[in-house]
Each structure stands twice: as structure tokens, then as C-alpha cells.
C-alpha positions in Angstrom: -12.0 -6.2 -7.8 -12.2 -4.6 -4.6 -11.1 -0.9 -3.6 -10.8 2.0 -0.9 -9.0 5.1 -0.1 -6.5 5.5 2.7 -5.1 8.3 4.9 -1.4 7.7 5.6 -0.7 8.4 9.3 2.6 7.4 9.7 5.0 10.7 10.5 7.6 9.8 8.0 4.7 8.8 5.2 5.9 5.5 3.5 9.7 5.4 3.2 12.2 2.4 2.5 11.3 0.4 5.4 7.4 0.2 5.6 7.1 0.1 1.6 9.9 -3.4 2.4 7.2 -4.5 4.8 4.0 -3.6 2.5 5.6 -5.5 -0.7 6.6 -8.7 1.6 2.8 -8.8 2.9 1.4 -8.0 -0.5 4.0 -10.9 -2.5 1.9 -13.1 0.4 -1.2 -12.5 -1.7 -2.0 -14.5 -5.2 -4.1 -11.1 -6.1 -3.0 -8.2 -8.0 -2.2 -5.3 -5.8 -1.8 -1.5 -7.3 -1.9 1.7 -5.3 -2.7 4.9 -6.6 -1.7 8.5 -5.2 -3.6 11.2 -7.6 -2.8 10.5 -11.2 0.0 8.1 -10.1 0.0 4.1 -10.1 2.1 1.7 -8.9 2.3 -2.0 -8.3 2.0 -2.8 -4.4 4.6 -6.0 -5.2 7.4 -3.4 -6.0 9.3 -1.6 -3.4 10.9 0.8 -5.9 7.1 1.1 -7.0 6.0 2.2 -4.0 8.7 4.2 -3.5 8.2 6.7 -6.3 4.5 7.1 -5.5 6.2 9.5 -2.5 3.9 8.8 0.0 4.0 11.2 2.7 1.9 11.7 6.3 -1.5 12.6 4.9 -1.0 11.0 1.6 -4.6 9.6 0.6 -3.6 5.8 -1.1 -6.6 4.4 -2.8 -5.4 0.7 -2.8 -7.0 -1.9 -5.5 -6.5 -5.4 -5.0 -7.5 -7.7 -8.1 -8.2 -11.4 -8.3 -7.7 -14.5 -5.3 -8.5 -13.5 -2.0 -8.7 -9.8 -2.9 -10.9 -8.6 0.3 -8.4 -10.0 3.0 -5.3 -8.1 1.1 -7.4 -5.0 0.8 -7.9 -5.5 4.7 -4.8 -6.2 5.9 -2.6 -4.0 3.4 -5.4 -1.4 4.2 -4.0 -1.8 7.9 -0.4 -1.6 7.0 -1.1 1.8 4.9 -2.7 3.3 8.3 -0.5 1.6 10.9 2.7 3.9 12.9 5.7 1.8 12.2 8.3 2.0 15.4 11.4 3.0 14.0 
């Protein structure tokens, strides 16, 4: 299992369309993916998941990724959690 904390930086935080993007990348990925905001958990494979983690500019995501080829999902969805999406 591999893990690490993230610092949302995108100025809308994580709405409909980057949480789309994160769950295609993450469904790419035979590992378990779950993100955690404070005391709430989510699976990374579900947008509506993602979506009710309200993730906001500043948000701090720790992301856990579980099982077959864990570190390059935690690197690459690590990326998408810190990236500016053009709108």
C-alpha cells in the first residue's frame, strides 16, 4: 500500500470535470484507489465519490492506492490532484 497527502491547487478545487478525468485515469489502474479529505473516504473509481468529498482550492487529499502497480497510480493521480485544468 502506498500513500501521500496532496494540496489541491486548481481554482475551482475538484468539480464534475476533473473528478470525470481522475476516475477515467484511476479505472486505468488494476489497484485500489481511495481518497481521503479529513474524516471523509471515498473511492477514486467513483465520480459521484469524488464528488461528495467537496474538494476545494487548498483541499489537502491524502490519496492511497492499494494492490498492482500502486506507486505509478499514486504518481500519476498524485499529478492529476495538483495539476490546473484549462477550462
Amino acid at each position: 500500500m502506498q500513500s501521500q497527502t496532496f494540496t489541491v491547487i486548481h481554482p475551482q478545487g475538484f468539480h464534475a470535470r476533473p473528478s470525470k478525468l481522475f476516475v477515467e485515469k484511476a479505472g486505468s489502474f488494476p489497484c485500489k484507489v481511495t481518497l481521503y479529505k479529513g474524516t471523509k473516504k471515498a473511492n477514486g473509481k467513483s465520480s459521484l465519490g469524488l464528488l461528495t468529498l467537496g474538494i476545494s482550492a487548498g483541499s489537502e487529499i491524502t490519496l492511497e492506492t492499494d494492490g498492482e502497480q500502486e506507486e505509478q497510480a499514486l504518481q500519476e493521480l498524485g499529478e492529476m490532484l495538483t495539476k490546473i485544468y484549462e477550462e
